[in-house]
C-alpha positions in Angstrom: 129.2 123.6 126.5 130.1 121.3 123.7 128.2 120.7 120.6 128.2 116.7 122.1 126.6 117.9 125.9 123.8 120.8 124.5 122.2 117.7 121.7 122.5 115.4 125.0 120.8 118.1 127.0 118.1 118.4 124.5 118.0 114.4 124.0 117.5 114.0 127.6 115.0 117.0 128.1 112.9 115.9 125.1 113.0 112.4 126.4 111.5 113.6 130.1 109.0 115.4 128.0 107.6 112.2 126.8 107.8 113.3 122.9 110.7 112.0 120.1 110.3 115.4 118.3 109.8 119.0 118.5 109.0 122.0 116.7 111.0 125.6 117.3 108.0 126.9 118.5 107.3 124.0 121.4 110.5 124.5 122.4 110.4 127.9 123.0 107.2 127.6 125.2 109.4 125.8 127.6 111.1 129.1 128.2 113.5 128.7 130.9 112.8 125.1 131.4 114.7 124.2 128.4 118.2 123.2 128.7 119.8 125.3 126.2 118.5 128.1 124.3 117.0 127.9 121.0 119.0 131.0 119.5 122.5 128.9 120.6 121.2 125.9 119.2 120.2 127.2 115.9 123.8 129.3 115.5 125.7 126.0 116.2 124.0 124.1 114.3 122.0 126.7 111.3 118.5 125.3 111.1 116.5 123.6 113.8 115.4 121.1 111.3 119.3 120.3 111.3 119.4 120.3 115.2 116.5 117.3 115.7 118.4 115.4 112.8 120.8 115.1 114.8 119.4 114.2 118.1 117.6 111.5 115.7 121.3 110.4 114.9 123.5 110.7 118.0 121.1 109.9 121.0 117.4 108.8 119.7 114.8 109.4 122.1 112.7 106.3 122.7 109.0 107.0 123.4 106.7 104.1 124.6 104.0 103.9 122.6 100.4 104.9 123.9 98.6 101.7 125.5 95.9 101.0 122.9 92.2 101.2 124.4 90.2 98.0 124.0 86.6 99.4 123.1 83.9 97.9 125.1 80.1 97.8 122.9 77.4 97.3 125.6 74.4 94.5 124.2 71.0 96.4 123.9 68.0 93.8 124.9 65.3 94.3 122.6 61.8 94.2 123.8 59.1 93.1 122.1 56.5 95.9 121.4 54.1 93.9 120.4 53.0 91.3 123.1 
């Protein structure tokens, strides 16, 4: 496995995953659901840091953003005490 098809691996695994970044530590709670292990990733590349730059730079994962949530104030009706 090329340098090129493990960063498209992780691109595409990161991208099913729904997020446009990881930590070392995320990715190793995948355990055997990740695509490549960490340990490979980090002796091709030498940091992880170095590893997300560049999936940032050779295949960006696109994340939709969250809908936003319209919030919806319900109208108190007053009473009058003092009739």
């Amino acid at each position: 496995m090329t340098k090129d098809m493990m960063i498209k691996a992780l691109s595409e695994f990161m991208a099913s995953k729904g997020v446009d970044s990881m930590t070392l530590v995320e990715y190793k709670g995948y355990g055997s659901d990740a695509p490549v292990k960490d340990y490979i990733l980090k002796r091709y590349f030498g940091s992880w840091n170095r590893v997300m730059s560049v999936v940032k730079a050779r295949y960006p994962v696109s994340v939709a953003p969250a809908p936003k949530v319209e919030k919806k104030v319900a109208k108190k009706e007053v009473k009058d005490v003092k009739k």
